[in-house]
C-alpha positions in Angstrom: 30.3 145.3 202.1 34.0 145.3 203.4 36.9 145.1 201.0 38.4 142.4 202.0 37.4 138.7 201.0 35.5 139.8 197.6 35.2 137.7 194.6 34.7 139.7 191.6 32.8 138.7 188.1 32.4 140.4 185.1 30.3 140.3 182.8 32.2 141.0 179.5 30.3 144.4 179.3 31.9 146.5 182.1 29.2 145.5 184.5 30.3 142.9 187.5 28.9 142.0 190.1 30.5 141.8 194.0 30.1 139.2 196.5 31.3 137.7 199.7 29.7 135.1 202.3 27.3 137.5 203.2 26.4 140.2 200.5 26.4 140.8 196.6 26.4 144.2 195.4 25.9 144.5 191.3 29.2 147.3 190.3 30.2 148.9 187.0 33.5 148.6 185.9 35.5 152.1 186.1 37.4 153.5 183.3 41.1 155.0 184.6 43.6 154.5 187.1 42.5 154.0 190.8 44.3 154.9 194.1 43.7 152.4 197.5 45.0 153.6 200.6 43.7 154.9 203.7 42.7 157.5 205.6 44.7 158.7 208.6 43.0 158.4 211.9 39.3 159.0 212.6 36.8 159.1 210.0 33.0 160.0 211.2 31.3 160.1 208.1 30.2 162.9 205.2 28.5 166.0 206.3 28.7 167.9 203.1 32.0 170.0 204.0 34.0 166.7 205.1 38.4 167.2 205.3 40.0 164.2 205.6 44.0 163.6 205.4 45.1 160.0 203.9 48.4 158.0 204.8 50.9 159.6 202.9 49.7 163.2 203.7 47.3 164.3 200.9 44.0 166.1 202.2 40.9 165.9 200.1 38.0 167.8 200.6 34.1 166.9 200.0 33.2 168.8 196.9 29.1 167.6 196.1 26.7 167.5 199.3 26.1 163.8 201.0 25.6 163.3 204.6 26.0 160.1 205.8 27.4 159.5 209.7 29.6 156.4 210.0 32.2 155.9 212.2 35.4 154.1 211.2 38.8 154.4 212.4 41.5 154.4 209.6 39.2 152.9 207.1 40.1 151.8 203.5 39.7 154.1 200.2 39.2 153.7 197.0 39.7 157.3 194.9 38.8 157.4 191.3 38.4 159.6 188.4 34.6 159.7 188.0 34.8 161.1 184.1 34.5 165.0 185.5 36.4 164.7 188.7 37.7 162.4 191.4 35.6 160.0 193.8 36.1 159.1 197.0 34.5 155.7 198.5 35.6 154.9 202.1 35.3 151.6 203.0 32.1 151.4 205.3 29.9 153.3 203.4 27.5 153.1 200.7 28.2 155.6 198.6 31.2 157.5 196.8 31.4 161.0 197.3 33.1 163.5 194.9 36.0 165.3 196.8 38.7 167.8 195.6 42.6 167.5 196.8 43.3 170.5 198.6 47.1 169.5 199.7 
């Protein structure tokens, strides 16, 4: 599911659910701040040691193992504190992935 063109509803108990013309996704509602930007040129996925720089020049680095190959270029994120770190999803993908800033 893209970012765009999503209609959001909650269900009073910090679970929602996502949905656009074509998919609905069931989501819980996240505690904290979150960042959206993106990242900065080619992204080709997670293969458990993953670097990628995002617009504005900070570098994050994959910090728990998850493979997954996907190939976007410049693709939306979403980073958020996940209650012992920071997660990263990447629009595209399935899955948020814990990651580290290293600059």
């Amino acid at each position: 599911m893209r970012f765009e063109d999503v209609t959001v509803i909650y269900d009073g108990f910090n679970r929602a659910k996502l949905f656009n013309e074509d998919d609905m996704v069931e989501a819980k509602r996240l505690s904290g701040a979150a960042l959206r930007t993106s990242i900065a040129g080619e992204f080709e996925g997670w293969d458990g040691d993953t670097v990628v720089k995002l617009v504005g020049g900070t570098i994050w680095k994959q910090s728990a193992y998850h493979y997954d190959y996907t190939y976007e270029y410049s693709p939306d994120v979403i980073l958020y504190k996940n209650g012992y770190g920071i997660s990263m999803l990447v629009d595209g993908t399935d899955e948020a992935v814990d990651v580290v800033q290293i600059r």
